[in-house]
N, C-alpha and C positions, 0 to 999 in steps of 0.2 A: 251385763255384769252390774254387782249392784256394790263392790267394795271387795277391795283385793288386801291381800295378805301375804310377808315377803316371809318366808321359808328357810330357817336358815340350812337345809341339804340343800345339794344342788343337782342336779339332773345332766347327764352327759347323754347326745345323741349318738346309741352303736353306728358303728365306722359300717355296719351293712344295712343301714338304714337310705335307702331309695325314695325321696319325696315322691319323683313322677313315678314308680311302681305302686307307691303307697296310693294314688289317687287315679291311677289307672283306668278302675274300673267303676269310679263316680262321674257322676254330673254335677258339675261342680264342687262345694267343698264338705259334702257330705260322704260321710265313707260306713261301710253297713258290711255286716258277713254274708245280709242277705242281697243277693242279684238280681235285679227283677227287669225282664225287656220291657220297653216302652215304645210303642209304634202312634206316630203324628202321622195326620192328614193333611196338606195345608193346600188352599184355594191355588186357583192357579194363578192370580194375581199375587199372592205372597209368595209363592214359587219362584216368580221373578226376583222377591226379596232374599230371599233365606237359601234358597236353592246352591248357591255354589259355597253357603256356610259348613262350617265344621262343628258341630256340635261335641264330638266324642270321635275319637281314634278309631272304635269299632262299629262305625254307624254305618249302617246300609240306607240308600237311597235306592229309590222304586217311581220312575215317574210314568205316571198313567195317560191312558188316549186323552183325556179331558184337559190334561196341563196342568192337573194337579201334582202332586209329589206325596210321598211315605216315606217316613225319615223312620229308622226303627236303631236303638241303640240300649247299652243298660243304665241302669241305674240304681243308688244303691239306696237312694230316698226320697219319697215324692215331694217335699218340700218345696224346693229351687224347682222343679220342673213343672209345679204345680203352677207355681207363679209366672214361668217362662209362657205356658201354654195361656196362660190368663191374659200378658202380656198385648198375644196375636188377635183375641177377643175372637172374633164369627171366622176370622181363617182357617182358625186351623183346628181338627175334631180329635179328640185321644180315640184311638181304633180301639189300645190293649194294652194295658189291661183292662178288667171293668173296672176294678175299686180307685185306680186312676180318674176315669171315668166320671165316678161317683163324686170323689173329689170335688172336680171342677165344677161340675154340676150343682152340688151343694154349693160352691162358693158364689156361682153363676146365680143362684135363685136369692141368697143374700144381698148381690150385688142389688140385683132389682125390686127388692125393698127398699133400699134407699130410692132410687128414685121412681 
């Protein structure tokens, strides 16, 4: 925000207004019309870490023979998850979608311009 400005109407929240349904089906506090699955890979050493975490309500866990884990759940904007998965750095791979993907990858080859 760069300078706010006080209104003089005022705004009332409808008595059928649900914060947790309204944010349901986000990853954090982004909320979109559009849904999109996102499936994480992560080392089997960060497995250990993140493995018994709740990311999201409707997240499916998948753990593989190697001791890694796939965490797959939706989301409504890759923003916040873009930087969640930046976060993990070589743990953890976005399976899916591509432009997900792509994303990180972009940010990934930024990153090592700086150093």
């Amino acid at each position: 925000m760069k300078e706010i400005t006080v209104l003089e109407e005022g705004f009332t929240i409808p008595g059928t207004f649900k914060i947790r349904e309204f944010f349901d089906a986000s990853f954090g506090f982004y909320k979109s019309d559009s849904i999109r699955e996102v499936t994480l890979r992560f080392s089997p050493l960060k497995t250990k870490w993140v493995g018994d975490q709740v990311w999201h309500r409707d997240q499916k866990k998948r753990f593989l023979p190697d001791g890694s884990m796939e965490l797959t759940f939706p989301v409504a904007d890759f923003s916040e998850i873009k930087m969640e998965v930046l976060r993990h750095g070589s743990m953890v791979e976005v399976v899916k979608p591509k432009s997900l993907r792509d994303l990180v990858k972009t940010e990934a080859e930024k990153i090592t311009q700086i150093y």
